[in-house]
C-alpha positions in Angstrom: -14.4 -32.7 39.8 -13.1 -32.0 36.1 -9.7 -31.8 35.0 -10.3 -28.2 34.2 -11.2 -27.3 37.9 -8.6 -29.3 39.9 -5.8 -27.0 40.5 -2.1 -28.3 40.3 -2.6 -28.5 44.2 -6.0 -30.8 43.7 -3.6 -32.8 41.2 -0.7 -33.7 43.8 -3.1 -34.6 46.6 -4.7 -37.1 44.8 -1.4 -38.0 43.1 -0.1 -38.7 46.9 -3.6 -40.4 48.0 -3.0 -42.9 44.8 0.6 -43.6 45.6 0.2 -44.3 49.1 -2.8 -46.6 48.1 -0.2 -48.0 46.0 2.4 -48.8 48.1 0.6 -49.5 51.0 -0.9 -52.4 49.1 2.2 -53.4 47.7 3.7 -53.5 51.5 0.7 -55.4 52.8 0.7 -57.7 50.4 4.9 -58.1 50.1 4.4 -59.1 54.0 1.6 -61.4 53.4 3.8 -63.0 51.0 6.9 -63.4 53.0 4.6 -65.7 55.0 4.4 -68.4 52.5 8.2 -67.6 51.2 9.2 -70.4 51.2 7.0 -72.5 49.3 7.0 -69.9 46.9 10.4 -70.4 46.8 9.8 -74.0 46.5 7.4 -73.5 43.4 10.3 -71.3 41.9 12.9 -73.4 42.1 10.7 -76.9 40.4 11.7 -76.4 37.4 15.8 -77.2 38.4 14.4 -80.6 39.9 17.6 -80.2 42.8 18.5 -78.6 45.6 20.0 -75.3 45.7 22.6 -73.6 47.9 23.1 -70.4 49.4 27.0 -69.5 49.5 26.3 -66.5 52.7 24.7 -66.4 55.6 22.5 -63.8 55.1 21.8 -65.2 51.0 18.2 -66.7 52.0 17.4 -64.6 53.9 17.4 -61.7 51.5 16.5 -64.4 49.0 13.2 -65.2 50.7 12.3 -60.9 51.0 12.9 -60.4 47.2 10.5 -63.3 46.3 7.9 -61.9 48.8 8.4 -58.2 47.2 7.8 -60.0 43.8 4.6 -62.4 44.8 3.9 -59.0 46.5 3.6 -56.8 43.5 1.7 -59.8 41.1 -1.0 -60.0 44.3 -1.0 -55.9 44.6 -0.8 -55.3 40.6 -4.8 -54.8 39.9 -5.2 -52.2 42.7 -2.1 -50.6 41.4 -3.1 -50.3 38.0 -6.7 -49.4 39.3 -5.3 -46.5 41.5 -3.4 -45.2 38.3 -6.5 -45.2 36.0 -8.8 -43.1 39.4 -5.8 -40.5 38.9 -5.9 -40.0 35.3 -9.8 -40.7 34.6 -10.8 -37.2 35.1 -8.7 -35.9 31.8 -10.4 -38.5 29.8 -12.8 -38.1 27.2 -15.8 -40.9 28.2 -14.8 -43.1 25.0 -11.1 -43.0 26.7 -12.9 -44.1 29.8 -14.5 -46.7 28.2 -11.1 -47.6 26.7 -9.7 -48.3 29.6 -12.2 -49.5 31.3 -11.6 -52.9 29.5 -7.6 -52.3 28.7 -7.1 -51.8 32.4 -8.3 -55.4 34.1 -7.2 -56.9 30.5 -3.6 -55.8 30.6 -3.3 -57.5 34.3 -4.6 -61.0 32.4 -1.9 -60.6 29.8 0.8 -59.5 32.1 0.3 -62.5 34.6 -0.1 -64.7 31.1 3.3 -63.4 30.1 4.2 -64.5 34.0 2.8 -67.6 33.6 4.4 -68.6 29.7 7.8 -67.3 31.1 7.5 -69.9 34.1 6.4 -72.9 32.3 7.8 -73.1 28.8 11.0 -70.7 28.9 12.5 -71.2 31.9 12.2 -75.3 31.9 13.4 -75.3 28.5 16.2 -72.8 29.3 17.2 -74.8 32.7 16.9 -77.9 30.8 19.7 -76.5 28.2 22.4 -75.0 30.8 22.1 -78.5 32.9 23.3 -80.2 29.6 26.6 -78.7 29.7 27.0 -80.8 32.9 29.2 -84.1 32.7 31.4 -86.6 34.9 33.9 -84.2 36.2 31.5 -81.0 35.9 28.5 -80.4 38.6 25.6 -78.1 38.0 25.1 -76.5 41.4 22.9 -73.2 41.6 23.0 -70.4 43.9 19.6 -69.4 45.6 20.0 -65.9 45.2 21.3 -66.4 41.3 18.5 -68.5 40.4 16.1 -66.7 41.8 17.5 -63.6 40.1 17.4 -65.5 36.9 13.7 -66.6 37.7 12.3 -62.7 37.9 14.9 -61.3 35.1 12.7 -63.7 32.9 9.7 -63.5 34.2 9.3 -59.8 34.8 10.1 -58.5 30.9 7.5 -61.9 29.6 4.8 -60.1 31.5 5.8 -57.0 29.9 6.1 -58.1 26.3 2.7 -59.3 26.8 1.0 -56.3 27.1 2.2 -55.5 23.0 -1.5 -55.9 21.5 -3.0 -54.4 23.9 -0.2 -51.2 23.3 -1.2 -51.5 19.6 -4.5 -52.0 19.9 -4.8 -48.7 21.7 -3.1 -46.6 19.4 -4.7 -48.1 16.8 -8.1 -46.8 18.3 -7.2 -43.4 18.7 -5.8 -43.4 15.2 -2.3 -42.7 16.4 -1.4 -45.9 13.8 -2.7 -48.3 11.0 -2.3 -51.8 10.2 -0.5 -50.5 6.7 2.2 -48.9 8.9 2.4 -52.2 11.3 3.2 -54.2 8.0 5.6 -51.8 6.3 7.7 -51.5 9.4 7.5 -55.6 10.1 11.6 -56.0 9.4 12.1 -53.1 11.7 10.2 -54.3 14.1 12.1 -57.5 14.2 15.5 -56.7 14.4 14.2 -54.1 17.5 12.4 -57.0 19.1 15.9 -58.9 18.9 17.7 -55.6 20.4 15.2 -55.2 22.9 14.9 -59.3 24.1 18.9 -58.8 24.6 18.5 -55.9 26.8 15.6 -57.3 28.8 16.9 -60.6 29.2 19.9 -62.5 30.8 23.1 -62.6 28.8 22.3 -65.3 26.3 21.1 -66.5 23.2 18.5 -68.8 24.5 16.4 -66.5 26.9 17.1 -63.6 24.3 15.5 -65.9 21.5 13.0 -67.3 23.5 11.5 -63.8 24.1 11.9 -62.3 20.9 9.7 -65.3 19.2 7.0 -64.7 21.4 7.2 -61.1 20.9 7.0 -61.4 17.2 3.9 -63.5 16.6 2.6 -61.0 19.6 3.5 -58.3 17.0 2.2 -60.4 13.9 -1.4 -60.9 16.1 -1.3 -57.6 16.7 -1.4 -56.4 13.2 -4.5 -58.6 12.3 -6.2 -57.2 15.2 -5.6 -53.8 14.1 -7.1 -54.8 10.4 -10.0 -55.9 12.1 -10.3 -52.9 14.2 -10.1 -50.8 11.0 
């Protein structure tokens, strides 16, 4: 059916069919995960290389649910972003479709790469930094639920940051920018990447930094991919 013959009713019904898809995935999966908890929580907590404490009874507990709803919505994330290109293919034109199409599977790759360089070179290099503040009379000793909460704060906005070229380069297919207004607005750009890394990002300068250098040379890629493009 077209988009010019699905009423507004049409619309919701398959809006609700999608987001039940959606969720009901995202539950599934969320339970599956809670399964395997706590070796997830075990892979999570490598790079502190000692054991954490929980400080209340019911810390772990709720600990172990909010890393399952996390492994939850990596596992569920393809059929999630599938179900929200099914809802708005019908008010593409087919070289949108073919857009996304590719953008659609590629922007799961780069959001589980911006997973994946959050977890191995930020958040070693970040725990390795706050455990040098430790001395004779001063102990590191980490919460469960704090590190954990640390873990997805970073990981979470990585994956996000990630998905920059693929942002750019689909406005700069539809002609919505140019590489000329990517260069002239570089120093903009930077200082906003800066702003944006603090928000994102626990309060301090080494997670903020560590995200916004990343997020620049995405930026900087993301120009000569629009030149090429062009």
């Amino acid at each position: 059916m077209s988009n010019e013959e699905m009423s507004l009713v049409d619309h919701l019904t398959e809006l609700r069919k999608r987001l039940i898809i959606a969720i009901g995935v995202l539950i599934v999966a969320s339970i599956g995960s809670y399964i395997y908890s706590s070796q997830i929580i075990e892979i999570l907590t490598n790079p502190v290389g000692k054991e954490l404490v929980y400080l209340s009874p019911p810390e772990a507990f709720f600990t172990q649910v909010k890393v399952s709803f996390f492994a939850g919505f990596l596992i569920s994330l393809p059929i999630i972003l599938y179900n929200i290109w099914r809802f708005i293919l019908p008010g593409l034109e087919d070289n949108e479709k073919n857009y996304l199409l590719i953008l659609v599977p590629l922007s799961y790759l780069f959001f589980v790469g911006g997973v994946a360089f959050g977890f191995f070179v930020v958040i070693p290099f970040g725990i390795k930094f706050f455990l040098g503040f430790t001395s004779a009379n001063l102990e590191a000793m980490f919460s469960l639920s704090k590190y954990i909460s640390f873990i997805v704060s970073i990981l979470i906005p990585f994956g996000l940051v990630f998905e920059l070229p693929l942002l750019i380069t689909l406005l700069v297919k539809m002609n919505l920018i140019t590489s000329k207004f990517l260069t002239d607005n570089r120093k903009y750009v930077i200082v906003a990447t800066f702003l944006f890394a603090a928000i994102l990002t626990p309060p301090d300068i080494i997670s903020q930094t560590m995200m916004a250098l990343p997020l620049i040379v995405l930026y900087e890629g993301s120009i000569i991919v629009a030149k090429i493009i062009e």
